[in-house]
Biopython code that builds the backbone (N, CA, C, O; Angstrom):
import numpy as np
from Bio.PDB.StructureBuilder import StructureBuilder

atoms = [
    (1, "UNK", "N", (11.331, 42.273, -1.456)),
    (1, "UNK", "CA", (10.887, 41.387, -0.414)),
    (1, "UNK", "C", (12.063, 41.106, 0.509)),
    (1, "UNK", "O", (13.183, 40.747, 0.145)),
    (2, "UNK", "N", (11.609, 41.341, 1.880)),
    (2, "UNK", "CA", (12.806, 40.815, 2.425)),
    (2, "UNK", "C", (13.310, 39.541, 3.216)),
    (2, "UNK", "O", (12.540, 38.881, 3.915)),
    (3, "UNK", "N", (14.487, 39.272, 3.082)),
    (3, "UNK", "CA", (15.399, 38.198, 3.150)),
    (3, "UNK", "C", (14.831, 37.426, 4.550)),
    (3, "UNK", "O", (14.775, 38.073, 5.596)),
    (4, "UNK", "N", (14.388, 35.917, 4.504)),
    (4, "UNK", "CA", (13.961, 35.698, 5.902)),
    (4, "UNK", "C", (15.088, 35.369, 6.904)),
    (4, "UNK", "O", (15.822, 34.448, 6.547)),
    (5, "UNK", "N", (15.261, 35.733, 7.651)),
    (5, "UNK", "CA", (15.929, 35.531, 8.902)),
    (5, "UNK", "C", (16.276, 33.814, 9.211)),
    (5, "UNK", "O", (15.554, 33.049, 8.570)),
    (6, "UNK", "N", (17.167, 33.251, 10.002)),
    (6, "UNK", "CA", (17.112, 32.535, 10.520)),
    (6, "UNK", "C", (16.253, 31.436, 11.207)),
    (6, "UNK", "O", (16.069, 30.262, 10.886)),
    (7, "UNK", "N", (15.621, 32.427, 12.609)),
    (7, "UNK", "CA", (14.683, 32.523, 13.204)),
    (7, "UNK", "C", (13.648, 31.858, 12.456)),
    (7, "UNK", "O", (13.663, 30.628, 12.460)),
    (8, "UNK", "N", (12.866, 32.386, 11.898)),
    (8, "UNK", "CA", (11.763, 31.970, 10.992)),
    (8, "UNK", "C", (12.401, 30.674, 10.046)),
    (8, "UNK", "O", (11.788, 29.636, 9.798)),
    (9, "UNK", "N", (13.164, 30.859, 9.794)),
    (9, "UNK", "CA", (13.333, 29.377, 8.980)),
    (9, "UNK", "C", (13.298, 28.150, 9.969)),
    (9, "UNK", "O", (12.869, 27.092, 9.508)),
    (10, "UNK", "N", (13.683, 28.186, 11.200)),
    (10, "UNK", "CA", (13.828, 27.337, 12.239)),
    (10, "UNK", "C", (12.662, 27.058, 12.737)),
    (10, "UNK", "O", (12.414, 25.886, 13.018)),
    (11, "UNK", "N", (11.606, 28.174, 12.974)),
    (11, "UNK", "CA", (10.466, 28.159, 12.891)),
    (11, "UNK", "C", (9.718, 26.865, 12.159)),
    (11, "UNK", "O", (9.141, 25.928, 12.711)),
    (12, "UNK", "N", (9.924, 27.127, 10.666)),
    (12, "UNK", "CA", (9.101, 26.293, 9.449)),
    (12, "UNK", "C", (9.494, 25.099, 9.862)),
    (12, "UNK", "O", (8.696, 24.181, 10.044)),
    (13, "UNK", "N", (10.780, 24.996, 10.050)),
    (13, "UNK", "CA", (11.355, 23.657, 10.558)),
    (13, "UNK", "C", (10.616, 22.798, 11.228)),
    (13, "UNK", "O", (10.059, 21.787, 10.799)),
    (14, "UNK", "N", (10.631, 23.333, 12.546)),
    (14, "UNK", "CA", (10.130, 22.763, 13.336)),
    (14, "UNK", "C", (8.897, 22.315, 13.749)),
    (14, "UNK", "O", (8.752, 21.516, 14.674)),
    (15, "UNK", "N", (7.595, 23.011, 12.811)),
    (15, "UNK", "CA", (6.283, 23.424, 12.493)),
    (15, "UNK", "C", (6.140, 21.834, 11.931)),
    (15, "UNK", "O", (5.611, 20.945, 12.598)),
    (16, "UNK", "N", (6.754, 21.628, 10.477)),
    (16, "UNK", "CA", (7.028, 20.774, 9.565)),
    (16, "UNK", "C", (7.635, 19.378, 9.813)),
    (16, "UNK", "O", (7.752, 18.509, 8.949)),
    (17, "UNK", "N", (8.028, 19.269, 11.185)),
    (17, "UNK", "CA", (8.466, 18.132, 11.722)),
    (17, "UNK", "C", (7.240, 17.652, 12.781)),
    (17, "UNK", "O", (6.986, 16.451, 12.694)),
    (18, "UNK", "N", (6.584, 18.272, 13.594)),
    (18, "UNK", "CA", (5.632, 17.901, 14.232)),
    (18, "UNK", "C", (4.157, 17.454, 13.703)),
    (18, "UNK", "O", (3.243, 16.725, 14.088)),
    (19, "UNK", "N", (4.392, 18.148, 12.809)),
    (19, "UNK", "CA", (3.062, 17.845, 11.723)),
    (19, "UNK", "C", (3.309, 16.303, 10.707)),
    (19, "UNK", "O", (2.540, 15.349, 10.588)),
    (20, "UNK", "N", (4.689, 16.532, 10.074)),
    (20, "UNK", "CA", (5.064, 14.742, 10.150)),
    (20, "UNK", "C", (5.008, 13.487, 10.842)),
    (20, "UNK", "O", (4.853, 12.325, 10.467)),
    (21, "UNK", "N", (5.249, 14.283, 12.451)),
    (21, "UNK", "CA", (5.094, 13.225, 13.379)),
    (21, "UNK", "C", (3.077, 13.139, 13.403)),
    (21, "UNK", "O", (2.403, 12.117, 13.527)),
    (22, "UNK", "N", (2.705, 14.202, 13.282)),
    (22, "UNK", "CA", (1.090, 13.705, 13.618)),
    (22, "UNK", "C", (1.110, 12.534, 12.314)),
    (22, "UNK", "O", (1.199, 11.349, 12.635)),
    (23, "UNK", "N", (1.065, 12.732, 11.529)),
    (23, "UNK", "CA", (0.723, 12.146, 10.433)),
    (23, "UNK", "C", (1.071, 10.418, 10.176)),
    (23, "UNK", "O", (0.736, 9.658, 9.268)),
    (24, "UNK", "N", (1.804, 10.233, 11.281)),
    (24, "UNK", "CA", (3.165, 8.902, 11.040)),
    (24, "UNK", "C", (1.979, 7.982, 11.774)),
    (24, "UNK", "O", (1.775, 6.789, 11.552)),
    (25, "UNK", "N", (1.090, 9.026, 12.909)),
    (25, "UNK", "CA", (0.416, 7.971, 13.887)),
    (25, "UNK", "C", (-0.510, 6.647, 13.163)),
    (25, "UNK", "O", (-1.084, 6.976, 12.125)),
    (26, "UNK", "N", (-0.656, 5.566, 13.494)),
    (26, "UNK", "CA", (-1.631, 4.770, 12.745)),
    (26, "UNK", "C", (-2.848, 5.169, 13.421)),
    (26, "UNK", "O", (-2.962, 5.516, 14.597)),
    (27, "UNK", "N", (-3.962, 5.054, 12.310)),
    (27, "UNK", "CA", (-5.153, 5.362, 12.184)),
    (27, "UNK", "C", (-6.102, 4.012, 12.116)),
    (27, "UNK", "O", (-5.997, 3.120, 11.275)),
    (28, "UNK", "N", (-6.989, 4.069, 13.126)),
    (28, "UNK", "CA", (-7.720, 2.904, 13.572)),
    (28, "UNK", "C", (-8.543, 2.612, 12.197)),
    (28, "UNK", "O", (-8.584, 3.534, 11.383)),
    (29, "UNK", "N", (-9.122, 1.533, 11.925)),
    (29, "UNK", "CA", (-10.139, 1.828, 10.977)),
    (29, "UNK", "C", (-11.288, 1.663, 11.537)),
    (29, "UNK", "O", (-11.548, 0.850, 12.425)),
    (30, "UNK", "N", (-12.273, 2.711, 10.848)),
    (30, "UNK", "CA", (-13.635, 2.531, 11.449)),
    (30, "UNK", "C", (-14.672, 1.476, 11.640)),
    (30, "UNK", "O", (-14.715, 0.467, 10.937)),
    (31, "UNK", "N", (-15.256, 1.655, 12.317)),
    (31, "UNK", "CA", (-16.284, 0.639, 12.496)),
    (31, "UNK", "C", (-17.523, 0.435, 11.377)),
    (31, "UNK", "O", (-17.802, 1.471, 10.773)),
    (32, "UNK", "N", (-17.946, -0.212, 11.182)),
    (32, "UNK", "CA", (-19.123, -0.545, 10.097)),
    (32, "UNK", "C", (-20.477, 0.693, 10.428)),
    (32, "UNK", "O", (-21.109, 1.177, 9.489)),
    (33, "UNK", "N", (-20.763, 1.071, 11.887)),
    (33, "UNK", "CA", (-21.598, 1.624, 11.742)),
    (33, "UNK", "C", (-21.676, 3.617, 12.057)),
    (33, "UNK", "O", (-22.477, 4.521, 12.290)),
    (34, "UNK", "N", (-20.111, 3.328, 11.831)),
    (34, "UNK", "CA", (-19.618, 4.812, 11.525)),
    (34, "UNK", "C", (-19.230, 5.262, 10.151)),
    (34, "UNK", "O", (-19.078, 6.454, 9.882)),
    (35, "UNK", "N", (-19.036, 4.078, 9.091)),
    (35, "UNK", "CA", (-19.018, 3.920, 7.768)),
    (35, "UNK", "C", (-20.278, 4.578, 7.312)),
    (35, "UNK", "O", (-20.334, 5.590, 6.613)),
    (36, "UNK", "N", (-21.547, 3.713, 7.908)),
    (36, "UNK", "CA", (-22.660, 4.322, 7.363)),
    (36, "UNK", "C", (-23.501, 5.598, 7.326)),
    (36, "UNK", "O", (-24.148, 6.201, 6.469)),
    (37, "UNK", "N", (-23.055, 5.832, 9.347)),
    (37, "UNK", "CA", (-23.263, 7.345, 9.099)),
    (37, "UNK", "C", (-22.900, 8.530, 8.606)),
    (37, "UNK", "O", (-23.529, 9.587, 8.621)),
    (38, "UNK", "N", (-21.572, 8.228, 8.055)),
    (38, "UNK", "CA", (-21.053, 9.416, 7.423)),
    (38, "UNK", "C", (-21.268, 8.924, 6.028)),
    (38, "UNK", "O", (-20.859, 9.798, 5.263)),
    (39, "UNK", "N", (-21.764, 7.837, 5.335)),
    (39, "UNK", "CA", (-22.350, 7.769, 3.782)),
    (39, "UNK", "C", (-23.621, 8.170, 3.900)),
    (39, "UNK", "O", (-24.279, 8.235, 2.861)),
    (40, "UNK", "N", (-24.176, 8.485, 5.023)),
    (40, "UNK", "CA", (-25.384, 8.683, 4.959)),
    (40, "UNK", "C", (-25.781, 10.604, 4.970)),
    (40, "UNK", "O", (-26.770, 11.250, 4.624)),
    (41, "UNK", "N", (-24.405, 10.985, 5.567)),
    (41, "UNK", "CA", (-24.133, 12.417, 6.192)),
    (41, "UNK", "C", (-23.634, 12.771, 4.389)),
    (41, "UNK", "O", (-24.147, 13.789, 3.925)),
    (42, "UNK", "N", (-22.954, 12.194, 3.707)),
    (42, "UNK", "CA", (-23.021, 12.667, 2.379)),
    (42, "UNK", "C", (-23.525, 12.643, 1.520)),
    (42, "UNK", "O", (-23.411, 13.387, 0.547)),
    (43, "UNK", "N", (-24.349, 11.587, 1.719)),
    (43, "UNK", "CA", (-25.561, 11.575, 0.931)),
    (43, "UNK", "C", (-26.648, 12.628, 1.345)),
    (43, "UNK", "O", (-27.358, 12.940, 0.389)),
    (44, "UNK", "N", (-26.960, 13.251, 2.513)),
    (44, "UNK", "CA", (-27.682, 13.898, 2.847)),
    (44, "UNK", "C", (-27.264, 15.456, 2.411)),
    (44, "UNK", "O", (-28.032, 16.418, 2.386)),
    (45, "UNK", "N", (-25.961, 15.451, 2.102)),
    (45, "UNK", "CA", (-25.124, 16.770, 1.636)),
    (45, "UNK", "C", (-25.257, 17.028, 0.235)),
    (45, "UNK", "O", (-25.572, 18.155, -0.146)),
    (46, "UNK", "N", (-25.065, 16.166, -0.505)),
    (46, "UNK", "CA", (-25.680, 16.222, -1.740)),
    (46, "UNK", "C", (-26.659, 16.344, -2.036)),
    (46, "UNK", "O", (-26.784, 16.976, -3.085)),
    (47, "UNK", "N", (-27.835, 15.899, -1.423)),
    (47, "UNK", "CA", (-29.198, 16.399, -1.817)),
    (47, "UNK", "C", (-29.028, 17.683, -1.099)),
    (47, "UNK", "O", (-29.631, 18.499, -1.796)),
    (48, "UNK", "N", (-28.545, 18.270, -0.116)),
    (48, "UNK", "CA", (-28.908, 20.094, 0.026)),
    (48, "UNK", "C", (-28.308, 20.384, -0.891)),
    (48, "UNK", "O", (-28.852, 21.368, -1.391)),
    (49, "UNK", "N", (-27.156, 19.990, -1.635)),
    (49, "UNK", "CA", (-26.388, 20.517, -2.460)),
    (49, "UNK", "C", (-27.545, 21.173, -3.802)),
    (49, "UNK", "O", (-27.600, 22.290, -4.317)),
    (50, "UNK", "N", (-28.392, 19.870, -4.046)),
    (50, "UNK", "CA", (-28.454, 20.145, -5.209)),
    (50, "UNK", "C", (-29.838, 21.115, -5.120)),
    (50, "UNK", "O", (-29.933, 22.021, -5.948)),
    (51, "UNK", "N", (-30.622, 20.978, -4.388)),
    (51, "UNK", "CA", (-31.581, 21.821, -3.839)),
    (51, "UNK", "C", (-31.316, 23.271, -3.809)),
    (51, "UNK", "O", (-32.086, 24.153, -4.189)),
    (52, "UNK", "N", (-30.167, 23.408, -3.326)),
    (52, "UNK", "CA", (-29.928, 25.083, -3.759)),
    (52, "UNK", "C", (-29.157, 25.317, -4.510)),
    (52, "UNK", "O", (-28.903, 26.479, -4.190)),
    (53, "UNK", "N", (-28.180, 24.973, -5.797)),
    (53, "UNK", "CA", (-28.086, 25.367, -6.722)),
    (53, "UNK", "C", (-28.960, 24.744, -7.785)),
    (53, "UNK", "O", (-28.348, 24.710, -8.852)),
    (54, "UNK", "N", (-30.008, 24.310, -7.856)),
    (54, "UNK", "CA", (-31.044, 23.800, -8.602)),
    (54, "UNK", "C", (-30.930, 24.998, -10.278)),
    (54, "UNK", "O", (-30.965, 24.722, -11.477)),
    (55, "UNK", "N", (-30.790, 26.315, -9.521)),
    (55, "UNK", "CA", (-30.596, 27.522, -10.874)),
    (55, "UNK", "C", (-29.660, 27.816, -11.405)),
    (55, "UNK", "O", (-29.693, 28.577, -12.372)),
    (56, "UNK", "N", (-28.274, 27.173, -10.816)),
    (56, "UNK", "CA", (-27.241, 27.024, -11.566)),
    (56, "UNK", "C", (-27.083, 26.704, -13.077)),
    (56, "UNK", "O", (-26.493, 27.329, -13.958)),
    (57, "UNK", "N", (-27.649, 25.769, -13.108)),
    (57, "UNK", "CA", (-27.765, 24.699, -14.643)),
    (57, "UNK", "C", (-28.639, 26.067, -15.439)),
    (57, "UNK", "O", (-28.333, 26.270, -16.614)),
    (58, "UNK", "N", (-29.208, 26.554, -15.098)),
    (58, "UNK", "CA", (-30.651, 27.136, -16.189)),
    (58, "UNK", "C", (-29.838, 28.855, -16.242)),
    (58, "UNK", "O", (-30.483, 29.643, -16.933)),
    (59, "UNK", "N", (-28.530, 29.451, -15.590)),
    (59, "UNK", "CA", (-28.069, 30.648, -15.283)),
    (59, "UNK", "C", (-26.684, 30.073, -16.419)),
    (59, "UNK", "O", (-26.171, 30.809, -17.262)),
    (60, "UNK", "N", (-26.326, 28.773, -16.200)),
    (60, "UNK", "CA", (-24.900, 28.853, -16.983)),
    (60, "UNK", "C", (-25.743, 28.607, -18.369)),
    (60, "UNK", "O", (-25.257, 29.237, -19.308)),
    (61, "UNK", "N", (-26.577, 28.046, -18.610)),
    (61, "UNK", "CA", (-27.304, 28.145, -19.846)),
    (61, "UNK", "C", (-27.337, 29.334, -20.728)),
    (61, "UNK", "O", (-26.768, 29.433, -21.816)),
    (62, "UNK", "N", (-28.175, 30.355, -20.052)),
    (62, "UNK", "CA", (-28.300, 31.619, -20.142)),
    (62, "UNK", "C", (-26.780, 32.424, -20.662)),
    (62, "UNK", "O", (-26.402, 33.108, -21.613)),
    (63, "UNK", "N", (-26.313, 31.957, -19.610)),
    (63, "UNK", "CA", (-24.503, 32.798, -20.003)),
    (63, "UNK", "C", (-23.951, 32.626, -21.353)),
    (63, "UNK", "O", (-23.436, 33.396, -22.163)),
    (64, "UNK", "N", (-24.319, 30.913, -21.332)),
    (64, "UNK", "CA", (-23.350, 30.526, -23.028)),
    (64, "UNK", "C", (-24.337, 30.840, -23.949)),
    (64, "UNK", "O", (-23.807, 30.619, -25.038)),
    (65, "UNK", "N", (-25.958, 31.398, -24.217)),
    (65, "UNK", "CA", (-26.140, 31.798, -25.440)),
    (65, "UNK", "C", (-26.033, 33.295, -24.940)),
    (65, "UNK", "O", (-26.337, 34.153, -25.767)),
    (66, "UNK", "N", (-25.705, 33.636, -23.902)),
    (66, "UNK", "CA", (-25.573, 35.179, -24.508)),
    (66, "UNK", "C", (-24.415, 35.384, -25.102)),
    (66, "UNK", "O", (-24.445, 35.977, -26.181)),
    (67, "UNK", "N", (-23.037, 34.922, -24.516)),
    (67, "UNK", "CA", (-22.361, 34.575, -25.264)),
    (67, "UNK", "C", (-21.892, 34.311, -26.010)),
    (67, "UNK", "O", (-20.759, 34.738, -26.234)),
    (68, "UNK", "N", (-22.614, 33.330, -26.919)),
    (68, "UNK", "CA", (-22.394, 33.085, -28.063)),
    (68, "UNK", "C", (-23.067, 33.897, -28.884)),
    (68, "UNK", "O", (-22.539, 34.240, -29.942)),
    (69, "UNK", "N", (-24.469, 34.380, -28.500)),
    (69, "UNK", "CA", (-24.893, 35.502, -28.938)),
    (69, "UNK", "C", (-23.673, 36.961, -29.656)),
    (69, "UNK", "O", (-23.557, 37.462, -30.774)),
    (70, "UNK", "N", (-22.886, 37.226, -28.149)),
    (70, "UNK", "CA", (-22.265, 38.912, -28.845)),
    (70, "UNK", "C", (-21.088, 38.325, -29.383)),
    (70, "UNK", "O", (-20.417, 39.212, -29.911)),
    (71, "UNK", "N", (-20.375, 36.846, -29.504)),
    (71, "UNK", "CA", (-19.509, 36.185, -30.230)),
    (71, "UNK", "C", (-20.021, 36.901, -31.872)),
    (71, "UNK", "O", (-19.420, 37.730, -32.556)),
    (72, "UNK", "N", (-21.272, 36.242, -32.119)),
    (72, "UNK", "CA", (-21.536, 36.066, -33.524)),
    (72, "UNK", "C", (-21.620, 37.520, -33.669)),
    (72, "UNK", "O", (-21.461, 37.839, -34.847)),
    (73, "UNK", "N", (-21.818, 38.530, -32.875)),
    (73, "UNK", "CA", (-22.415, 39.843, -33.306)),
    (73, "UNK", "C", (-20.661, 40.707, -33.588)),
    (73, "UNK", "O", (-20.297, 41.618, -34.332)),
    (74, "UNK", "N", (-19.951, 39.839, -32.561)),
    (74, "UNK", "CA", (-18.298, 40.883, -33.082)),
    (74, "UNK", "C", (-18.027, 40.247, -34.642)),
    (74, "UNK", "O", (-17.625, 40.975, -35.550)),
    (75, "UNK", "N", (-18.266, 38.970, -34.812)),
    (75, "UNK", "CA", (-17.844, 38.512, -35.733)),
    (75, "UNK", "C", (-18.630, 38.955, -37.207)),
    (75, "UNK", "O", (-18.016, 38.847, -38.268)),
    (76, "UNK", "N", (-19.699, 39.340, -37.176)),
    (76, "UNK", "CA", (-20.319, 39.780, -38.215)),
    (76, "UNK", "C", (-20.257, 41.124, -38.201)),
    (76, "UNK", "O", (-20.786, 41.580, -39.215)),
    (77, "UNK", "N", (-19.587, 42.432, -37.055)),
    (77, "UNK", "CA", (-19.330, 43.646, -37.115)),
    (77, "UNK", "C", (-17.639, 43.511, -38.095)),
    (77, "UNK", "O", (-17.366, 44.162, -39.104)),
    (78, "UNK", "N", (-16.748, 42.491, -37.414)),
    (78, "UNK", "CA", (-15.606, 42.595, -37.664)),
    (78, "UNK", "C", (-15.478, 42.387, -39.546)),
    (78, "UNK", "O", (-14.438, 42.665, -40.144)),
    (79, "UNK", "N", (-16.456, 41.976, -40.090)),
    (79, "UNK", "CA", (-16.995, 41.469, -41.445)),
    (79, "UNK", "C", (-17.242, 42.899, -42.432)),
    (79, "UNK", "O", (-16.959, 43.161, -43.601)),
    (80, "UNK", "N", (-17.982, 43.736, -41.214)),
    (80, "UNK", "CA", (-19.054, 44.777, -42.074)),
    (80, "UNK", "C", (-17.548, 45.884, -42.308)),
    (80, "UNK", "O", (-17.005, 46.537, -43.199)),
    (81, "UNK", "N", (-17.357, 45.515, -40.709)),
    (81, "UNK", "CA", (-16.380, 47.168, -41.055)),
    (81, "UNK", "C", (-14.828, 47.073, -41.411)),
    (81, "UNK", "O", (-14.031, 47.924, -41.805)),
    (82, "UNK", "N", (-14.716, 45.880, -41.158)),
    (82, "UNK", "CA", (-13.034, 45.461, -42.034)),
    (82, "UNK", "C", (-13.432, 44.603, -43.581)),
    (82, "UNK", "O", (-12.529, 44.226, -44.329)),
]
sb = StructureBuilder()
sb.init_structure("model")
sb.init_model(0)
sb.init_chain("A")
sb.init_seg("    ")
for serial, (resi, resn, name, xyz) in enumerate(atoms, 1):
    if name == "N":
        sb.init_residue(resn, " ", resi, " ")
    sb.init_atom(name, np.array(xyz, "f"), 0.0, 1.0, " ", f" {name:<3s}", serial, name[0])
structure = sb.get_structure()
């Protein structure tokens, strides 16, 4: 890998100082009825959420007895033939 230059380190530098300064700014706090629309915008996200992985739950099901299924099947080969 090669050695970074100067240049580029001065770069990061300076990247890394402006982005500190955004961060330093004070941040208003919101209003009561911008509170609600965005509890309301996540609440509304969670129900799509769960609406389409609804088959998640019933697929990871599936996984852990097959699973455990060819578990028991090495373990009772590893029995027969050792």
């Amino acid at each position: 890998m090669a050695k970074k230059s100067r240049r580029t380190k001065k770069r990061v530098g300076k990247k890394r100082s402006v982005s500190a300064v955004r961060q330093r700014r004070p941040v208003s706090a919101p209003g009561p009825t911008v509170a609600k629309e965005t509890q309301a915008l996540a609440e509304e996200k969670v129900a799509q959420l769960a609406e389409e992985y609804r088959y998640v739950y019933s697929d990871l099901k599936r996984i852990a007895i097959l699973a455990g299924t060819m578990l028991t099947v090495l373990i009772i080969l590893s029995l027969v033939i050792g």
